[in-house]
DSSP file (Angstrom, degrees, kcal/mol; ACC not computed):
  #  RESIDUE AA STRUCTURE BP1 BP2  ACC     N-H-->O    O-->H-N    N-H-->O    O-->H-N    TCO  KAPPA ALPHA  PHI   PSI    X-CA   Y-CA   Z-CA
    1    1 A X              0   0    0      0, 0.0     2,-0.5     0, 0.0     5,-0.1   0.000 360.0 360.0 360.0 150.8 -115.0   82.3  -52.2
    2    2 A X     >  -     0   0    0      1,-0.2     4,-0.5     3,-0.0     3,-0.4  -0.494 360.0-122.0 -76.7 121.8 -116.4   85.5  -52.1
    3    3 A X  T >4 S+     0   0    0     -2,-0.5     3,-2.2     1,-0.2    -1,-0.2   0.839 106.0  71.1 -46.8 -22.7 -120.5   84.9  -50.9
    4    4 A X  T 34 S+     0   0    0      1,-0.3    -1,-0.2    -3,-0.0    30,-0.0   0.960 100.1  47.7 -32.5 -68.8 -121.7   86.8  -54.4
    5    5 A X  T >4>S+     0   0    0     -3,-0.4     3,-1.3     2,-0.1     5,-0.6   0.510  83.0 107.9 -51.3 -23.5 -120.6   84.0  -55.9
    6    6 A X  T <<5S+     0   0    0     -3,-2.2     0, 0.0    -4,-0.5     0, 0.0  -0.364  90.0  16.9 -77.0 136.0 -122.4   81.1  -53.5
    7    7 A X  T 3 5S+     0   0    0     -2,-0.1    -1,-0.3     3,-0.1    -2,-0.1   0.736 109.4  93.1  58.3  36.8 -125.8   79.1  -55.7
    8    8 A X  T < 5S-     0   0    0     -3,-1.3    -2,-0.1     2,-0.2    58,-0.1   0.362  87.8-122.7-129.7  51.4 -124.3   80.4  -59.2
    9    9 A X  T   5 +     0   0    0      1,-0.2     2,-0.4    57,-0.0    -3,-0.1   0.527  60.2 131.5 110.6 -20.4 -122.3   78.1  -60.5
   10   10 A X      < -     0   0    0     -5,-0.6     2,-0.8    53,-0.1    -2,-0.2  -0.855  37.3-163.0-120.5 129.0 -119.3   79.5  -61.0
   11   11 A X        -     0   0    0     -2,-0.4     2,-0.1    -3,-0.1    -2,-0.0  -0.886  35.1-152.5-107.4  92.3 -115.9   77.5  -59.8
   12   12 A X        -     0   0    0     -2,-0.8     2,-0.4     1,-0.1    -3,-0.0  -0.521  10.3-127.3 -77.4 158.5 -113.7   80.7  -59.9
   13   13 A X        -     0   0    0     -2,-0.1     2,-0.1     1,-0.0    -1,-0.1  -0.716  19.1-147.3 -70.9 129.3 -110.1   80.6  -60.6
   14   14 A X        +     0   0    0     -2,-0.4     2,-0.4   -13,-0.0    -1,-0.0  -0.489  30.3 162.0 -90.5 175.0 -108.3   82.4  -58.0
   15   15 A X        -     0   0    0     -2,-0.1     2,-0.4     2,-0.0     0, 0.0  -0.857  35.8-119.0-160.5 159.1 -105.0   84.1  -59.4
   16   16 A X        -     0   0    0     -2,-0.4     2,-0.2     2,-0.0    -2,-0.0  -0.873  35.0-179.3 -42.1 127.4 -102.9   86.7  -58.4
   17   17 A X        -     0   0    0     -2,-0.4    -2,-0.0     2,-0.1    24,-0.0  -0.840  38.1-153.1-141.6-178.1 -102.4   89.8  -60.5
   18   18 A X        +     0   0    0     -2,-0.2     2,-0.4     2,-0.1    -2,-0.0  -0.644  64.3 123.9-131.6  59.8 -100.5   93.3  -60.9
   19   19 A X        -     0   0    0      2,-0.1     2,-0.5     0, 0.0    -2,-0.1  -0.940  67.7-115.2 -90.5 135.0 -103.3   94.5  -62.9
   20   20 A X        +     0   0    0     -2,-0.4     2,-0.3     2,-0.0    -2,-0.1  -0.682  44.0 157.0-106.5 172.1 -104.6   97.5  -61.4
   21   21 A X    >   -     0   0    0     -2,-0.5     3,-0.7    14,-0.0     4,-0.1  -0.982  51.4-129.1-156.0 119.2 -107.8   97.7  -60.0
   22   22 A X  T >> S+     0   0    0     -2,-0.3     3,-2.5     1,-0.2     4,-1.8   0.598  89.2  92.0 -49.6 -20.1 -109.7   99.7  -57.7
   23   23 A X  H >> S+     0   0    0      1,-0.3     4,-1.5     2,-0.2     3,-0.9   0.880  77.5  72.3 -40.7 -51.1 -111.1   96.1  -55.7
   24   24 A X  H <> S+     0   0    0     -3,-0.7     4,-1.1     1,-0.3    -1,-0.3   0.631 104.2  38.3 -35.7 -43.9 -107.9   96.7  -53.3
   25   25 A X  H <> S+     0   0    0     -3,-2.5     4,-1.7     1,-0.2    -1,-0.3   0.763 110.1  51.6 -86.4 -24.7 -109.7   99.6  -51.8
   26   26 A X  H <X>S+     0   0    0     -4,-1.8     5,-0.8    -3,-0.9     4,-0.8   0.897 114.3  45.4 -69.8 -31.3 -113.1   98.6  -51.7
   27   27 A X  H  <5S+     0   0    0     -4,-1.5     3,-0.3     1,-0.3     4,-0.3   0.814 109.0  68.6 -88.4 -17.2 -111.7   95.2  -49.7
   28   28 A X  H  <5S+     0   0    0     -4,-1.1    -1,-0.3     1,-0.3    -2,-0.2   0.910 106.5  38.5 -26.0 -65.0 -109.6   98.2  -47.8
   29   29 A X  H  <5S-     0   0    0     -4,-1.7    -1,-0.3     2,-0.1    -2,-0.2   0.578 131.1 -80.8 -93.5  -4.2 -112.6   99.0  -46.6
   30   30 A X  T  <5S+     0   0    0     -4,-0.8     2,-0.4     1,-0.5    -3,-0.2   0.606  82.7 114.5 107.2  44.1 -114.7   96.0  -45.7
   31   31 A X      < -     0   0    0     -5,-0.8    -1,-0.5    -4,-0.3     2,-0.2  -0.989  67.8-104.5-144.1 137.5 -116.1   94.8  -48.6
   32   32 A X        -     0   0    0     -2,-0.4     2,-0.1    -5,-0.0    -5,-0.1  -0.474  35.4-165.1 -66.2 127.9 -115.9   91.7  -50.8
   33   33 A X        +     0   0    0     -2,-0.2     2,-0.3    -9,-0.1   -10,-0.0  -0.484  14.3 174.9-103.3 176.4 -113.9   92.2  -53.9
   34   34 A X        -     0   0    0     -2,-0.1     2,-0.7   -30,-0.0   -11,-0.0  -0.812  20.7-151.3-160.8 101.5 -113.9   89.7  -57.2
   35   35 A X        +     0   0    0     -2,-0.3     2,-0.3   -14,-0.0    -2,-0.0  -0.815  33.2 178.5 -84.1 125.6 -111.9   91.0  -60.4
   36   36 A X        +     0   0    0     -2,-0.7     2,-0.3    24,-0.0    -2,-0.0  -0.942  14.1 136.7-132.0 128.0 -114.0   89.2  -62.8
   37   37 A X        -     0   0    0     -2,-0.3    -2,-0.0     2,-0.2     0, 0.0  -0.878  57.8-112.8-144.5 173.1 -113.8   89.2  -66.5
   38   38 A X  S    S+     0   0    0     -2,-0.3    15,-0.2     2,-0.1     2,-0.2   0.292  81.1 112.5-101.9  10.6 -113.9   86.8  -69.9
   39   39 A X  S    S-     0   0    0     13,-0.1     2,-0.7     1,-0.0    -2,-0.2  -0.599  73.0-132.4 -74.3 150.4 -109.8   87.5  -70.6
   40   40 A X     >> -     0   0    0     11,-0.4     5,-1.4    -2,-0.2     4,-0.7  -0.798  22.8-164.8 -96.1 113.9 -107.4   84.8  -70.2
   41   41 A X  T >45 +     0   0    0     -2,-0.7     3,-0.5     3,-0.2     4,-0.4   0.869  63.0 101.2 -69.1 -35.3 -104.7   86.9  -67.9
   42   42 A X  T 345S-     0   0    0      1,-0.2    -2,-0.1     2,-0.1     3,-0.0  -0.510 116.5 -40.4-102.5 113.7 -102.1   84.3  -68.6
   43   43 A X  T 345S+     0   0    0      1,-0.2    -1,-0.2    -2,-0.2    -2,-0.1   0.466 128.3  84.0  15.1  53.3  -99.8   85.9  -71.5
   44   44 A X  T X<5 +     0   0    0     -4,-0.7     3,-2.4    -3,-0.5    -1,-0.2   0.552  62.0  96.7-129.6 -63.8 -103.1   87.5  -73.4
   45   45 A X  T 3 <S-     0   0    0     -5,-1.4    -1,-0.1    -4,-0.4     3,-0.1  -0.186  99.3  -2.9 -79.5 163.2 -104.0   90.9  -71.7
   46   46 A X  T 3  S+     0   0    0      1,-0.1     2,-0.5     2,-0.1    -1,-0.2   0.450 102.0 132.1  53.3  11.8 -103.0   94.3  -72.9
   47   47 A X  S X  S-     0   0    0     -3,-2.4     3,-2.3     1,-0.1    -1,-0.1  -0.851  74.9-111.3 -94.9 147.0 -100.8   92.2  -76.0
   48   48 A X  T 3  S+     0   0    0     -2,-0.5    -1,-0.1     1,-0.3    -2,-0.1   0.454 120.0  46.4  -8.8 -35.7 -101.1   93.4  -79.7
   49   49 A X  T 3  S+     0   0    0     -5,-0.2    -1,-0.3    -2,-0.1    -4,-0.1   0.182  83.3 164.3-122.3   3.7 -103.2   89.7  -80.5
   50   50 A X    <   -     0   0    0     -3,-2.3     2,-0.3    -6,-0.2    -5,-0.1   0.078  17.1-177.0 -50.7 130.1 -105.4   90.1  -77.3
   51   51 A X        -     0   0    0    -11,-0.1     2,-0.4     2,-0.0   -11,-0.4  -0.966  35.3-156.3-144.8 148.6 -108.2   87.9  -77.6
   52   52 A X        -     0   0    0     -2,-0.3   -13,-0.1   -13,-0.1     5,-0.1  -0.909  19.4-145.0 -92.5 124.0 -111.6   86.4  -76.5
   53   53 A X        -     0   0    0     -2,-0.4     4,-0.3   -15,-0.2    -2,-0.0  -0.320  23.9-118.2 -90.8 177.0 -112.7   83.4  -77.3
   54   54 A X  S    S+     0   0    0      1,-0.2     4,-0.4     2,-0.2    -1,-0.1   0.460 106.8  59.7 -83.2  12.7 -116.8   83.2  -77.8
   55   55 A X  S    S+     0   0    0      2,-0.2     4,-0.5     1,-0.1    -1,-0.2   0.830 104.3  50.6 -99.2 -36.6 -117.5   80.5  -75.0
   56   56 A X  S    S+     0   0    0      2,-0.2    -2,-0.2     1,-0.2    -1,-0.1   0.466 108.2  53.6-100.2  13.6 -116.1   82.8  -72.5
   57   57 A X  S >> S+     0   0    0     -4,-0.3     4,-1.1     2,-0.1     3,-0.6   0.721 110.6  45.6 -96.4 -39.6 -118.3   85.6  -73.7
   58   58 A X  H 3> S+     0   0    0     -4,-0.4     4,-0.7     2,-0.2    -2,-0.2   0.427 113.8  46.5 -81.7  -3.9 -121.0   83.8  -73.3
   59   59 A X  H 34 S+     0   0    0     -4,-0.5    -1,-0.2     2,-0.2     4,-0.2   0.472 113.5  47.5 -99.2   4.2 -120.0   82.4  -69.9
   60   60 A X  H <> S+     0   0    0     -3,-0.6     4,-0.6     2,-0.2    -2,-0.2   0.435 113.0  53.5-112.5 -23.1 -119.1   85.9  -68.8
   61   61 A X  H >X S+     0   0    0     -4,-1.1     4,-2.6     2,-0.2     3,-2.4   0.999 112.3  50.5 -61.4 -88.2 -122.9   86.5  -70.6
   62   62 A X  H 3X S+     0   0    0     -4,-0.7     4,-2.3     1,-0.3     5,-0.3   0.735 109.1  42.6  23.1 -74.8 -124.1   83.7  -68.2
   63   63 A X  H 34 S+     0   0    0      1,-0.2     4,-0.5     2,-0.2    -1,-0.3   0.633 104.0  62.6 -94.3   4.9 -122.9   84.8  -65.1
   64   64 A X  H <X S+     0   0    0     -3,-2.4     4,-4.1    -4,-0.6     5,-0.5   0.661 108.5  48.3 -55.0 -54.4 -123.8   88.4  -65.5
   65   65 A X  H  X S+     0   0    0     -4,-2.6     4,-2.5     1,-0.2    -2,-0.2   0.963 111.2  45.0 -68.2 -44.1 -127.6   87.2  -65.7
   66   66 A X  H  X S+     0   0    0     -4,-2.3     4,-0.6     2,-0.2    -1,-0.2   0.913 115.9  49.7 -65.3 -53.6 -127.5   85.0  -62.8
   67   67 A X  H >> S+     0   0    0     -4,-0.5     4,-3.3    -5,-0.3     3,-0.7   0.905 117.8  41.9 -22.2 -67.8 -125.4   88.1  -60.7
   68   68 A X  H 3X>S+     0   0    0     -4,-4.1     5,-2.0     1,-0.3     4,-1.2   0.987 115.1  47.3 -64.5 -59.0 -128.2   90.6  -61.9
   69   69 A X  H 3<5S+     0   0    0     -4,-2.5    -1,-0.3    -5,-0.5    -2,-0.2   0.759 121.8  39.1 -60.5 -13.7 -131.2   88.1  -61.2
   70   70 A X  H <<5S+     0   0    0     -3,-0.7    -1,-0.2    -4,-0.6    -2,-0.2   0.769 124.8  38.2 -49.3 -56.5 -129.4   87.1  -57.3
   71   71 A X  H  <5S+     0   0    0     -4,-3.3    -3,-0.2     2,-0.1    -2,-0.1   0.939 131.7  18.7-101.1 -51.3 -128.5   90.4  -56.6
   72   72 A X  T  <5       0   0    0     -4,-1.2    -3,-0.2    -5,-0.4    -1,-0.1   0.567 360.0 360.0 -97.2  -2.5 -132.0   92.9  -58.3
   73   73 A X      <       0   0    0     -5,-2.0    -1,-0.2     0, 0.0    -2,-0.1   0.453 360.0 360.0-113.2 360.0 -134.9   90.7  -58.7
């Protein structure tokens, strides 16, 4: 787990994707990457019916504040 993550909370799910995403170059370079978002990847993104439900906006809510308040205060 990436250390960002370490005292907030969060048990991420690791995955594998083909999405792309710039992280690949930043971890290229020496840096810890995290694709993190409130979609369910799992037969959801980029289809006609894409959706989010409102618990995982509000845990994506959640773990923004905790991020911000770690990382700038």
């Amino acid at each position: 787990m990436p250390k960002l993550l370490e005292n907030i909370d969060v048990s991420p799910d690791v995955i594998h994707s083909t999405e792309p995403s710039s992280a690949g170059l930043f971890y290229d370079a020496g840096y810890e990457t995290c694709f993190f978002g409130a979609a369910d990847l799992e037969n959801n993104l980029f289809h006609p019916n894409e959706k989010i439900s409102l618990e995982k906006i509000q845990f994506v809510y959640d773990f923004y504040l905790k991020l911000i308040e770690r990382i700038c205060l």
